[in-house]
Backbone as a printed PyTorch tensor [residue, N CA C, xyz], in Angstrom:
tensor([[[ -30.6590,  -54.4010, -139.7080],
         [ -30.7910,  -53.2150, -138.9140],
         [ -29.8020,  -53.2950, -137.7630]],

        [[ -29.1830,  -51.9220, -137.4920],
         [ -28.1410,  -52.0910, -136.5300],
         [ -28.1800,  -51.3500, -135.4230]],

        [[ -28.1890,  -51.2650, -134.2480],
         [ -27.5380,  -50.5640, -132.9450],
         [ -26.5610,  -50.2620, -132.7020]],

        [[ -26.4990,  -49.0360, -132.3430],
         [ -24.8900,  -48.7520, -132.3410],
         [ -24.9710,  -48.6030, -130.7450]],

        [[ -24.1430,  -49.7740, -130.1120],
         [ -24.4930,  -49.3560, -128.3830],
         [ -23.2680,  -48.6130, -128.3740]],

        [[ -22.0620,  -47.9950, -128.7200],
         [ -21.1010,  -46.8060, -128.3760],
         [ -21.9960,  -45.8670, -127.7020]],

        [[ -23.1820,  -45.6060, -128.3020],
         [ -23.9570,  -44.9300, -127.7480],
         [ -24.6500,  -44.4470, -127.1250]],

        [[ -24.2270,  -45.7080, -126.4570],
         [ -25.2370,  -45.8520, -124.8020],
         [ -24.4050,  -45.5760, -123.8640]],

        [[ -24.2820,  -44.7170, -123.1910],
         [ -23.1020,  -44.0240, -121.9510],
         [ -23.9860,  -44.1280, -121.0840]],

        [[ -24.0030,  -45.6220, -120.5430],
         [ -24.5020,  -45.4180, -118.9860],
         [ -25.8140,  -45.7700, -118.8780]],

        [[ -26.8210,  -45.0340, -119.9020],
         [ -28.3570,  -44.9040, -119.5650],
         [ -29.2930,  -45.9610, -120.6770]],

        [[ -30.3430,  -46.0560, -120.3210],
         [ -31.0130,  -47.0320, -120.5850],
         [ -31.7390,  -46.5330, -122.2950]],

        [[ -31.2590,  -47.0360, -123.1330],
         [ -32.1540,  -46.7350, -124.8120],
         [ -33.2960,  -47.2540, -124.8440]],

        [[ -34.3330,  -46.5110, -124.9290],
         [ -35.8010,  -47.5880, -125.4100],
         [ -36.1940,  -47.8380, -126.8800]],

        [[ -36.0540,  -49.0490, -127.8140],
         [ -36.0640,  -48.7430, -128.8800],
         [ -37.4270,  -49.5170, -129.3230]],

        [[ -38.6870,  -48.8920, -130.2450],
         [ -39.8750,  -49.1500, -130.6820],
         [ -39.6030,  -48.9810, -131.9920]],

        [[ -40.0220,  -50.1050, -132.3970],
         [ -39.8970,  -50.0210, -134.3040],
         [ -41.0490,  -50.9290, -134.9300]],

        [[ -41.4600,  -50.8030, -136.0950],
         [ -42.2410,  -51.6150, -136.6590],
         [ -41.4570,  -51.6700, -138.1820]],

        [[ -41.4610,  -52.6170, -138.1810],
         [ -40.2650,  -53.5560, -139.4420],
         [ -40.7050,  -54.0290, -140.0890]],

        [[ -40.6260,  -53.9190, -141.3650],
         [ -41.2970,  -54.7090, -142.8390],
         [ -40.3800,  -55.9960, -143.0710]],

        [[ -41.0560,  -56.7890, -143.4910],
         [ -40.2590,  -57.9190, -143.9060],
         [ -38.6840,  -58.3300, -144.6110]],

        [[ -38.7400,  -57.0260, -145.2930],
         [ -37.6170,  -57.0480, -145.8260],
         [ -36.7090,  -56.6820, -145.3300]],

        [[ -36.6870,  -55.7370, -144.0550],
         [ -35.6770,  -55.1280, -143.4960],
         [ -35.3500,  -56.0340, -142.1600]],

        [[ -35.8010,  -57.2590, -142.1950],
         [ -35.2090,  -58.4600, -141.2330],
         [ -33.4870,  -58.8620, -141.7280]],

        [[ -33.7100,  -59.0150, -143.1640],
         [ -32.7580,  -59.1840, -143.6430],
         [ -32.8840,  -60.5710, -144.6660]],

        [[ -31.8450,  -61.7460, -144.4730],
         [ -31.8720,  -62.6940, -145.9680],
         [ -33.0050,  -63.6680, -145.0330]],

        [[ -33.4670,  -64.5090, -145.8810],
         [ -35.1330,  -65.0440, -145.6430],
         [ -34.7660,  -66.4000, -145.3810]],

        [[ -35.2890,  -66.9460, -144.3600],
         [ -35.0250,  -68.0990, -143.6660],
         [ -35.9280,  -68.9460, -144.8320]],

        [[ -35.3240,  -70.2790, -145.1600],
         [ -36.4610,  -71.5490, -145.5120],
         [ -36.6750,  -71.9050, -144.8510]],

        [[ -37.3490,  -71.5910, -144.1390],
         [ -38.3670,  -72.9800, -142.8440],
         [ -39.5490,  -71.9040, -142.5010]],

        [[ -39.3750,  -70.5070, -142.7170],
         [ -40.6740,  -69.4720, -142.2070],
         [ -40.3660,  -68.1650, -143.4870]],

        [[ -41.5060,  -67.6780, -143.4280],
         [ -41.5400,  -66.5580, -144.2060],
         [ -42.1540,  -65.5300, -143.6730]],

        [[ -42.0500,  -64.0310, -144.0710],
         [ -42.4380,  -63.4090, -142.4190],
         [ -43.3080,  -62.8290, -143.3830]],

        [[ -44.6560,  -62.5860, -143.3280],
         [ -45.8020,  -62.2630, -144.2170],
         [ -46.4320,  -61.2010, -143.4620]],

        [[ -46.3160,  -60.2720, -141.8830],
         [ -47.0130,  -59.1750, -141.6720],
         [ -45.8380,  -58.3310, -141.2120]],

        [[ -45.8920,  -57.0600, -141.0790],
         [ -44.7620,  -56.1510, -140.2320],
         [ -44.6280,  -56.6410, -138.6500]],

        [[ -42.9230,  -56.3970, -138.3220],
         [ -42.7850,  -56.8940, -137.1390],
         [ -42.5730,  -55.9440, -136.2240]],

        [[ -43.0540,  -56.0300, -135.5280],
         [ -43.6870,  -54.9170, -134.1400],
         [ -42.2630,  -55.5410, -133.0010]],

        [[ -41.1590,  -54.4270, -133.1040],
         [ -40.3590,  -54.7650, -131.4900],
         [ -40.1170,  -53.5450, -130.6470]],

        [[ -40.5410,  -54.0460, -129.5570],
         [ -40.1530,  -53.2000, -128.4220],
         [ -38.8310,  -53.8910, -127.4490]],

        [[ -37.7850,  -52.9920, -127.4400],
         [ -37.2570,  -53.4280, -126.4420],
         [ -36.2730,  -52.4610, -125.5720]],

        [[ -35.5480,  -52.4110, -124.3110],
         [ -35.0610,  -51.7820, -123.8810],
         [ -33.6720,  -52.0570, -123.4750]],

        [[ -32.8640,  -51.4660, -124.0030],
         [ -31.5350,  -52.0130, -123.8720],
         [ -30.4240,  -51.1900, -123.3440]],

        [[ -29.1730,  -51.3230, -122.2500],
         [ -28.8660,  -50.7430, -121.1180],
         [ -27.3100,  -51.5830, -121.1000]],

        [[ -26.3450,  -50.4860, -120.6770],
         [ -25.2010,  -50.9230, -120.2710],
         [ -25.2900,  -51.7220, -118.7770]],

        [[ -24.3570,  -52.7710, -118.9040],
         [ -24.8090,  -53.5440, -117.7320],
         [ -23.3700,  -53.9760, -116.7610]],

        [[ -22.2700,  -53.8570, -117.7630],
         [ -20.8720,  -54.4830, -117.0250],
         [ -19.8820,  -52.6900, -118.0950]],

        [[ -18.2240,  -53.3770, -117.8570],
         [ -17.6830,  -52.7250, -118.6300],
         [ -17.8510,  -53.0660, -120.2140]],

        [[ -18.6060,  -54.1090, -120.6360],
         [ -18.4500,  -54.3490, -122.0560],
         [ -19.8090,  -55.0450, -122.5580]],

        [[ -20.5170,  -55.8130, -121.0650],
         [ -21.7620,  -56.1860, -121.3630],
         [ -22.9110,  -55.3440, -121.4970]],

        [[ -23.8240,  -55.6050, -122.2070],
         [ -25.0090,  -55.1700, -122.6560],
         [ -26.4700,  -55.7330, -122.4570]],

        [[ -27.2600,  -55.5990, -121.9170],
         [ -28.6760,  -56.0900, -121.6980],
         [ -29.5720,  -55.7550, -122.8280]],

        [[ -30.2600,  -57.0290, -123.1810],
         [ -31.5150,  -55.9040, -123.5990],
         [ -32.7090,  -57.2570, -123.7200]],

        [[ -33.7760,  -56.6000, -122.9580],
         [ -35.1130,  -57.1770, -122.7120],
         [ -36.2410,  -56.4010, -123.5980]],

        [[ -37.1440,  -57.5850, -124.1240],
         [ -37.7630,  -56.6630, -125.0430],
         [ -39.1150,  -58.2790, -125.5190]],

        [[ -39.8590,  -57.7990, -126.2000],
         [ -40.7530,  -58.3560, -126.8280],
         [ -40.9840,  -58.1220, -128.6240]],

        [[ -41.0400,  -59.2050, -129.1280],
         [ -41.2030,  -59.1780, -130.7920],
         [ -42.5240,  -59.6630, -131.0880]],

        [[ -43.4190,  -59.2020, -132.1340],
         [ -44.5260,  -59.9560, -132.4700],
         [ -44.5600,  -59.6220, -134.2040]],

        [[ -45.0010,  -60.5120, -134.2570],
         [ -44.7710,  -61.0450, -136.0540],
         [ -45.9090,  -62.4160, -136.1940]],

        [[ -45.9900,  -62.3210, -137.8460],
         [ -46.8410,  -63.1960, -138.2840],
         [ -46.1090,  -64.1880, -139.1040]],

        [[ -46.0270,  -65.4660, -139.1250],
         [ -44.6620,  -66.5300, -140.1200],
         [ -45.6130,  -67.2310, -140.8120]],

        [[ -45.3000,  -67.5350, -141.8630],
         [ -46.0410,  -68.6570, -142.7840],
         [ -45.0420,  -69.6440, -143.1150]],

        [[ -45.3540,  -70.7190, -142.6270],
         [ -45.0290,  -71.8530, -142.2920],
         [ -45.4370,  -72.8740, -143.5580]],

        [[ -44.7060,  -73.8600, -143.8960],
         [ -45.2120,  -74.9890, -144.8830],
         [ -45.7880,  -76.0180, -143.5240]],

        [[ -47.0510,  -76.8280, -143.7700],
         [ -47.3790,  -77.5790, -143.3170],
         [ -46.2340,  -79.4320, -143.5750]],

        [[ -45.9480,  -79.7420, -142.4090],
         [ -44.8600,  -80.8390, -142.7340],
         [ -46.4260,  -82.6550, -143.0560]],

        [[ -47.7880,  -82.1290, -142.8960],
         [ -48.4370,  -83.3510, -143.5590],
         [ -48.5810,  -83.2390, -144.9580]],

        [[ -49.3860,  -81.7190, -144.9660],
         [ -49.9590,  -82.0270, -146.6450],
         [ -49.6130,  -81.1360, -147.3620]],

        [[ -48.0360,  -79.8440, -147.0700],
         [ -47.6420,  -79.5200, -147.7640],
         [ -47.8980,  -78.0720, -148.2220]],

        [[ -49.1740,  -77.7240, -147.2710],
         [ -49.8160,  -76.3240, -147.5720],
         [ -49.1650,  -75.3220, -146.6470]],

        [[ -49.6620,  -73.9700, -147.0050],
         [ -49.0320,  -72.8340, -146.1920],
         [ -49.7640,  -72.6300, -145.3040]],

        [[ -49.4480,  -72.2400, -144.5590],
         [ -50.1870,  -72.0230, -143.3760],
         [ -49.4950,  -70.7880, -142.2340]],

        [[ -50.5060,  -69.6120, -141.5240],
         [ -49.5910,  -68.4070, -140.8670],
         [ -49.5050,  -68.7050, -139.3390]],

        [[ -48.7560,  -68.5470, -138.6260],
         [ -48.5020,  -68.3860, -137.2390],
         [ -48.2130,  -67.1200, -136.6410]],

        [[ -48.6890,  -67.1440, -135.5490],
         [ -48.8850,  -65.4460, -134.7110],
         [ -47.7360,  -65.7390, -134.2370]],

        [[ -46.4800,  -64.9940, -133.5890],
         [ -45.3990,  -64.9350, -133.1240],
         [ -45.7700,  -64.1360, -132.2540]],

        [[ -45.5760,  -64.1240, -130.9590],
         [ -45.5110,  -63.4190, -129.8490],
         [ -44.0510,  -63.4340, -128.4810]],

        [[ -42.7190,  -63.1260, -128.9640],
         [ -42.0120,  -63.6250, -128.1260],
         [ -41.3770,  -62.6750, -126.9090]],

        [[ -41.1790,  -62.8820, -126.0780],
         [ -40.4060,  -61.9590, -125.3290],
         [ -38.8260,  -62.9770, -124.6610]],

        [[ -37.9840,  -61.9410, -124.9090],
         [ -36.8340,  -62.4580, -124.5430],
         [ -35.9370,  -61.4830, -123.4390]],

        [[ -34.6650,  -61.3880, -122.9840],
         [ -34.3530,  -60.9180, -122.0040],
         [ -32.6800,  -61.6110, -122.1200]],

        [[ -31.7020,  -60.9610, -122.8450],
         [ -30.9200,  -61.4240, -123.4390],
         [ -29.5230,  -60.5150, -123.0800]],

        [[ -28.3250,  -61.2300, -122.6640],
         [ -27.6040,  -60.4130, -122.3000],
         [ -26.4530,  -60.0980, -123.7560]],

        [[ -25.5890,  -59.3910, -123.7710],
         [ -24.8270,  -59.1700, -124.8350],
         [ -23.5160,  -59.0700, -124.5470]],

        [[ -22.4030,  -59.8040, -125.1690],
         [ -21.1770,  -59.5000, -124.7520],
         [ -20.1980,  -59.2440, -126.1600]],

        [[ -19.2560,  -58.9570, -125.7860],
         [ -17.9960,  -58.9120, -127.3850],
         [ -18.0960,  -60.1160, -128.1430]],

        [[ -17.8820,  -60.1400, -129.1240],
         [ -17.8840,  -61.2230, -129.6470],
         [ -16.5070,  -61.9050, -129.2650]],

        [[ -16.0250,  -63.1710, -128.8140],
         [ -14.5480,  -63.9640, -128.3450],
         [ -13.9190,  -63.3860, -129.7220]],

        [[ -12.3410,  -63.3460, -129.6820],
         [ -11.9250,  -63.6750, -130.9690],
         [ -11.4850,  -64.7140, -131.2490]],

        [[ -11.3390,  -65.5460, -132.7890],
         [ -11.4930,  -66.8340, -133.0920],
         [  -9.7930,  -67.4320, -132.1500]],

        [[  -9.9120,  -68.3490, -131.4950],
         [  -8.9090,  -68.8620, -130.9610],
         [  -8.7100,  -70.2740, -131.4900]],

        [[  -7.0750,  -70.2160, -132.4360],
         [  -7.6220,  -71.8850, -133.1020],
         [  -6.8530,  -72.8060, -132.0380]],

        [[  -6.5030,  -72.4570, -130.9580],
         [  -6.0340,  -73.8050, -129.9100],
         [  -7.4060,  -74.5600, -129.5140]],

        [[  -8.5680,  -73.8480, -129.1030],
         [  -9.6700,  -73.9840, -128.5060],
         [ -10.6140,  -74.6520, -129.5040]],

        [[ -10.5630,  -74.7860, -130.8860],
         [ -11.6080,  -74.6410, -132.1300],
         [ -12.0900,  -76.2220, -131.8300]],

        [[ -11.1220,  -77.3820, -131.6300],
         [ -11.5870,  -78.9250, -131.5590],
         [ -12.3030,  -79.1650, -130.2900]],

        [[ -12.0230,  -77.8870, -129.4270],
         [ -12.4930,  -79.0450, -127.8850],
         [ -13.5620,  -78.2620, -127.4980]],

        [[ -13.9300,  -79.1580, -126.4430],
         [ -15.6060,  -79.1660, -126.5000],
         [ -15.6330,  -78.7570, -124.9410]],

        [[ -16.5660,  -77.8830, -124.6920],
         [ -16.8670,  -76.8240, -123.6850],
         [ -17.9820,  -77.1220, -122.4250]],

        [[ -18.4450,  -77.0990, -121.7400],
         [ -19.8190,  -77.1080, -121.6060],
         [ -20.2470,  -76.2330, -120.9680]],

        [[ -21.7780,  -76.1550, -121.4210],
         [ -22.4260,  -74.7050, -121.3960],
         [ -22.8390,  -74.3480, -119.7160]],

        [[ -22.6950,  -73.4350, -119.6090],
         [ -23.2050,  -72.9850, -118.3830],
         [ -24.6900,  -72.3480, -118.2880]],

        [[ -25.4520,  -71.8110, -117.1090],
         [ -26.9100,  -71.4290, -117.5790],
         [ -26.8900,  -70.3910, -118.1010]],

        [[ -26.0650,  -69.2560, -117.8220],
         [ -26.0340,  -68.2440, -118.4000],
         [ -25.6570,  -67.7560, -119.7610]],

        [[ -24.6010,  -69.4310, -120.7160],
         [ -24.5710,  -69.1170, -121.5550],
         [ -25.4740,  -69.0230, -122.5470]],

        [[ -27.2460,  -69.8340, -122.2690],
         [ -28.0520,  -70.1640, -123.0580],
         [ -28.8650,  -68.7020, -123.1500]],

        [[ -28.8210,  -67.6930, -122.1650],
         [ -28.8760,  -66.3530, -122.2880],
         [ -28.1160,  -65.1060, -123.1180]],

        [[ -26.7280,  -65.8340, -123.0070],
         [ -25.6120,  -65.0510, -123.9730],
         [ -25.4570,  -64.4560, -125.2890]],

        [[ -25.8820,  -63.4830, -125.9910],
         [ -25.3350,  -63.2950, -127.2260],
         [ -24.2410,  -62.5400, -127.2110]],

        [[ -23.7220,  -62.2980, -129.0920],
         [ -22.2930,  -61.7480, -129.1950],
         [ -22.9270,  -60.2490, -129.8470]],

        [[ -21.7260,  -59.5200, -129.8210],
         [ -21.9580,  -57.9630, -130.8090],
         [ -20.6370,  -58.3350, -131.0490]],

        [[ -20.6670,  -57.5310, -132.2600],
         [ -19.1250,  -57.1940, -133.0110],
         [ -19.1610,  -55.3290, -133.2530]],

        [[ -18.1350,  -54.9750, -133.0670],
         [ -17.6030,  -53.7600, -133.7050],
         [ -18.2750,  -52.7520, -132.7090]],

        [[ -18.8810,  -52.7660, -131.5460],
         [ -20.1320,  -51.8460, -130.7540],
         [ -21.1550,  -52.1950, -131.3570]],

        [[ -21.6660,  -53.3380, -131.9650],
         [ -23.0170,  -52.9860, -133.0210],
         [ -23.7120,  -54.0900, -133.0400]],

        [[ -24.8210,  -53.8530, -131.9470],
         [ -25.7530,  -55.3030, -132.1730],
         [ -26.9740,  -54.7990, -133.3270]],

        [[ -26.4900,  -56.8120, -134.0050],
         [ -27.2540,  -56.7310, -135.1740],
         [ -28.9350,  -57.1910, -134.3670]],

        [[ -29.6380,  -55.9360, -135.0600],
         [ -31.3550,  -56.4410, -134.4660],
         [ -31.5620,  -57.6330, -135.6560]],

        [[ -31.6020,  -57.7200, -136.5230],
         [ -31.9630,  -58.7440, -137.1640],
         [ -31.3450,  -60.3170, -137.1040]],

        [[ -30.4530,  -59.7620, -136.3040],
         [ -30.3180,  -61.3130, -136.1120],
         [ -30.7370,  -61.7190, -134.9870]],

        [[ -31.0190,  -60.6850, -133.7400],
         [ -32.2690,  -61.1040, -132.5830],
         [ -33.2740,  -61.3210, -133.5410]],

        [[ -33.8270,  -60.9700, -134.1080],
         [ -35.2080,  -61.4100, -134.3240],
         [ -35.3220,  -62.2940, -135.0760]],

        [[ -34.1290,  -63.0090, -135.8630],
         [ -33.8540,  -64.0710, -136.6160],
         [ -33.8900,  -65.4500, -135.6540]],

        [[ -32.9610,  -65.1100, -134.5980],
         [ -33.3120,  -66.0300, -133.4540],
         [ -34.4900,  -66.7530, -132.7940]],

        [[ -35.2770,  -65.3260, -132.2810],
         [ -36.2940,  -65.4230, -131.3700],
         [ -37.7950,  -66.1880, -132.6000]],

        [[ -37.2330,  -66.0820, -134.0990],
         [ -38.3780,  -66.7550, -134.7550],
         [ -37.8140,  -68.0260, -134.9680]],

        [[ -36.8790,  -68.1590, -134.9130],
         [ -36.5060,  -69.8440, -135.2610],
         [ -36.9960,  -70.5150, -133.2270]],

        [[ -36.5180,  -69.4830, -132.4390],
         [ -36.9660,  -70.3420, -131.1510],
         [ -38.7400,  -70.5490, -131.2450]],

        [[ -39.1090,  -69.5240, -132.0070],
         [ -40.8680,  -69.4720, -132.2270],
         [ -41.2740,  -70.6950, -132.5860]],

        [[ -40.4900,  -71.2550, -133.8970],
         [ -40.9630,  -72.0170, -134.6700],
         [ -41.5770,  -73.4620, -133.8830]],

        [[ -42.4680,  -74.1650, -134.7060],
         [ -42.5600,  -75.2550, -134.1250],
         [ -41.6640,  -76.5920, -134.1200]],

        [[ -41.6610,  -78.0930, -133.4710],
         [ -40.8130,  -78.5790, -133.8690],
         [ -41.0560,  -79.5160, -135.0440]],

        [[ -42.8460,  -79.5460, -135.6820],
         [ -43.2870,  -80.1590, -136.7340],
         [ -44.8420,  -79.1860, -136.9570]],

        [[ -44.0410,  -78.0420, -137.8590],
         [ -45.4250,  -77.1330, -138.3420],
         [ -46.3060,  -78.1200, -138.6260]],

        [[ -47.9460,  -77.8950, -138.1130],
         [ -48.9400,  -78.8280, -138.6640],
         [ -50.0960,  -77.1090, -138.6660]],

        [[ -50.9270,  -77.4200, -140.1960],
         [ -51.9200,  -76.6390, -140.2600],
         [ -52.6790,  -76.5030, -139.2620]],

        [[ -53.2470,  -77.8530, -138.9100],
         [ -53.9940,  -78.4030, -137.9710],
         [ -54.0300,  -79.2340, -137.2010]],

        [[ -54.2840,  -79.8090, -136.0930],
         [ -53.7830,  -80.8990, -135.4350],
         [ -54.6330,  -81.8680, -136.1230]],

        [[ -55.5590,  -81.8260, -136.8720],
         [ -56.6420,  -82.6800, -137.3960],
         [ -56.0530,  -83.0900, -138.8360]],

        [[ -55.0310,  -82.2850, -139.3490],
         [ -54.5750,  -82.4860, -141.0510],
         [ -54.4340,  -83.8700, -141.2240]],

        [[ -54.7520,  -84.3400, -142.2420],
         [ -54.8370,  -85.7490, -142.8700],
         [ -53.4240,  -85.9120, -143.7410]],

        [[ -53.2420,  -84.8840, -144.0980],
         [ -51.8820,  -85.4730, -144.7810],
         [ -51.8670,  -85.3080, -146.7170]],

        [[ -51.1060,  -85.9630, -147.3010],
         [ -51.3300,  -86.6920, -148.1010],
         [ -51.6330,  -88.0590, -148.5810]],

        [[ -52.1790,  -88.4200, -149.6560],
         [ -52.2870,  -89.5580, -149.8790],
         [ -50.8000,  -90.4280, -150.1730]],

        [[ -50.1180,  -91.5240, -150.1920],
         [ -48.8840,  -91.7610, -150.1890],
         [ -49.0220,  -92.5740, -151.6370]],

        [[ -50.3380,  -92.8840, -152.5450],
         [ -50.1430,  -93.0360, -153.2580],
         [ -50.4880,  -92.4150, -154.5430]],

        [[ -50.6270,  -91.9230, -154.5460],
         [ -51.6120,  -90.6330, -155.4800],
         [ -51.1170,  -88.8860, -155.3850]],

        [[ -50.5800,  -88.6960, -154.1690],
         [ -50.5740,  -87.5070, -153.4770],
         [ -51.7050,  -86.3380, -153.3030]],

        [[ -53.2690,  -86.5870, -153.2620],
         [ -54.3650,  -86.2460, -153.0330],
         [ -53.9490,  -85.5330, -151.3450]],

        [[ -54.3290,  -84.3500, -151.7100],
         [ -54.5720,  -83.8490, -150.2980],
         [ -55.6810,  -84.5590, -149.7700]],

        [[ -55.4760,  -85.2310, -148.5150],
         [ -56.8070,  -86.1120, -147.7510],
         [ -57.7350,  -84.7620, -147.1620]],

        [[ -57.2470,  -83.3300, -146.6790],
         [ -58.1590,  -82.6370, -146.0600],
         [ -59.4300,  -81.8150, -147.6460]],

        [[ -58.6320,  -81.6470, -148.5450],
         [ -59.6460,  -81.3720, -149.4210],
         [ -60.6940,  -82.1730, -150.0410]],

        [[ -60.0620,  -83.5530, -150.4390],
         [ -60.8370,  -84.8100, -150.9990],
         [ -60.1720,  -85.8640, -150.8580]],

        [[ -61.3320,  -87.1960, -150.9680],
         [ -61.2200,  -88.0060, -150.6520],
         [ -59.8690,  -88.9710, -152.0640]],

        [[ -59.3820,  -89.6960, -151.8400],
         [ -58.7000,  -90.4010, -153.0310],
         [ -59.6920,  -91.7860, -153.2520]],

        [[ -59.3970,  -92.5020, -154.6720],
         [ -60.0340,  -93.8160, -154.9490],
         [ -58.8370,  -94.7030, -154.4690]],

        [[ -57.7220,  -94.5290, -153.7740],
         [ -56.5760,  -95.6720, -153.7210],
         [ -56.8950,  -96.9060, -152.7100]],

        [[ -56.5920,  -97.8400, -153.5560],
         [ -56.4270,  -98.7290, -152.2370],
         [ -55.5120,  -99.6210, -152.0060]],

        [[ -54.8280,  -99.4980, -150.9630],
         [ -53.1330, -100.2270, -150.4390],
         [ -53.2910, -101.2440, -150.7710]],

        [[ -52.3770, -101.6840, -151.7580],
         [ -52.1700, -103.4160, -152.0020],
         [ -51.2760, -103.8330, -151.3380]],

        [[ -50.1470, -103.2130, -150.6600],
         [ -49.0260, -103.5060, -150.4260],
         [ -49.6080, -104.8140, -148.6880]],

        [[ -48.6950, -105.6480, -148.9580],
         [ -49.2650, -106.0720, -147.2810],
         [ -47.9300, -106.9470, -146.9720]],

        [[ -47.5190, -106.9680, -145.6950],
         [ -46.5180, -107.5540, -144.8100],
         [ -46.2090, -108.3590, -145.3610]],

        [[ -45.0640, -109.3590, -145.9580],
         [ -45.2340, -110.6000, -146.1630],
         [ -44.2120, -111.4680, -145.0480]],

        [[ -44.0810, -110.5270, -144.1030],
         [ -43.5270, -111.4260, -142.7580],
         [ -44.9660, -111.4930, -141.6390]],

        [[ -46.4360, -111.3080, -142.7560],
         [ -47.1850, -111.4910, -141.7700],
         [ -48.3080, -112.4950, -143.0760]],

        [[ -47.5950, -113.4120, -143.7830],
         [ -47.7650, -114.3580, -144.6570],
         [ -48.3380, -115.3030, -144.1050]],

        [[ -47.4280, -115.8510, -143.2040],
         [ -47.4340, -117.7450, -142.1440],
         [ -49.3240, -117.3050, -142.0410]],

        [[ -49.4970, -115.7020, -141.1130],
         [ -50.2610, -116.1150, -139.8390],
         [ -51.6310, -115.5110, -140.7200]],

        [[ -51.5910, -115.3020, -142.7070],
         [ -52.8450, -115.1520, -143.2430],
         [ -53.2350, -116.1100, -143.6400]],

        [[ -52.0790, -117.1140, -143.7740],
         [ -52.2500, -118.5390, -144.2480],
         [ -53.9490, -119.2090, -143.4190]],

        [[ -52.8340, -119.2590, -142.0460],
         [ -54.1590, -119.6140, -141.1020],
         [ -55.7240, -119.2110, -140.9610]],

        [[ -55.9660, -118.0260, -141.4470],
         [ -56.9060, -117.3590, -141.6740],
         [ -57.7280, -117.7340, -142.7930]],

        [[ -56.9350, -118.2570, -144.1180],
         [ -57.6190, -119.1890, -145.1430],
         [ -57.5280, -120.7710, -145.1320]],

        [[ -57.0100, -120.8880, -143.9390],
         [ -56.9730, -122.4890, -143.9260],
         [ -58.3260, -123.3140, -143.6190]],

        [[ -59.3590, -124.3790, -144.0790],
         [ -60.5250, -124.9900, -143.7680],
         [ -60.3210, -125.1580, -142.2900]],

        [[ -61.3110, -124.6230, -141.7010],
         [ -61.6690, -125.5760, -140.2110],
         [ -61.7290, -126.6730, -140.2850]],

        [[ -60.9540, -127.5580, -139.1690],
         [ -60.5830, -128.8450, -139.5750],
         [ -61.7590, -129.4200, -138.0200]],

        [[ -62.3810, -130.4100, -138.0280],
         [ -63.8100, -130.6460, -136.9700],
         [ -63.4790, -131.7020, -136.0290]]])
């Protein structure tokens, strides 16, 4: 979905949409967007070329659980406040060396052509959503590591044979006779 800010002479656009999944655009692997996404935001000429736009997204993501592998949904609620500038054009003197960021650049996005892409704000603001280790639950058990039994549905019969053998010397001692 696109904005055409040419269109903004001066005054402030308020744009309200509710967005089906598909019209985000190509589908991230790490989330899947499973309810319509509700954005409000308001967006405003701000310099000769910069662009503002503050706004709030809410969406529902289904997430793979990183213990035991299951799906699981997350409420998305984000609000952002994001400025917009031209996109640079590619400069290959500059391409090897390394920059450092200023505060305002962690605020910064690009447009190309007059035309900010909404889907890739909202592509953003769900990867900033995301967690940094989806868990169903903070309580999830996991899998079993030898069997692969989900531990939160049922229990497994396994039992770890595996044991240290740099902790050999000190089982020795443990079966050695008490000496009187």
């Amino acid at each position: 979905m696109l904005l055409d800010l040419n269109k903004l002479h001066g005054q402030r656009q308020h744009v309200e949409r509710t967005l089906q999944p598909s019209d985000v655009g190509d589908p991230d692997p790490e989330y899947t967007i499973v309810a319509p996404v509700d954005l409000t935001m308001d967006v405003a000429k701000v310099g000769a070329e910069a662009f503002e736009a503050i706004g709030r997204v809410q969406a529902k993501l289904e997430l793979v659980c990183s213990r035991c592998l299951e799906a699981f949904a997350i409420p998305v609620d984000a609000s952002f406040e994001l400025r917009y500038v031209p996109e640079p054009a590619p400069d290959a003197a500059a391409e090897g060396e390394e920059e450092e960021l200023a505060e305002d650049d962690l605020t910064t996005a690009f447009y190309r052509d007059g035309v900010l892409d909404i889907s890739e704000l909202l592509r953003e603001q769900f990867q900033l959503a995301l967690p940094m280790k989806p868990l169903c639950s903070d309580a999830c058990r996991g899998l079993c590591a030898l069997c692969g039994t989900n531990l939160n549905r049922s229990e497994c019969e396994c039992k770890p044979e595996w044991e240290d053998p740099r902790l050999a010397p000190l089982k020795s001692l443990l079966t050695r006779p008490k000496e009187n």
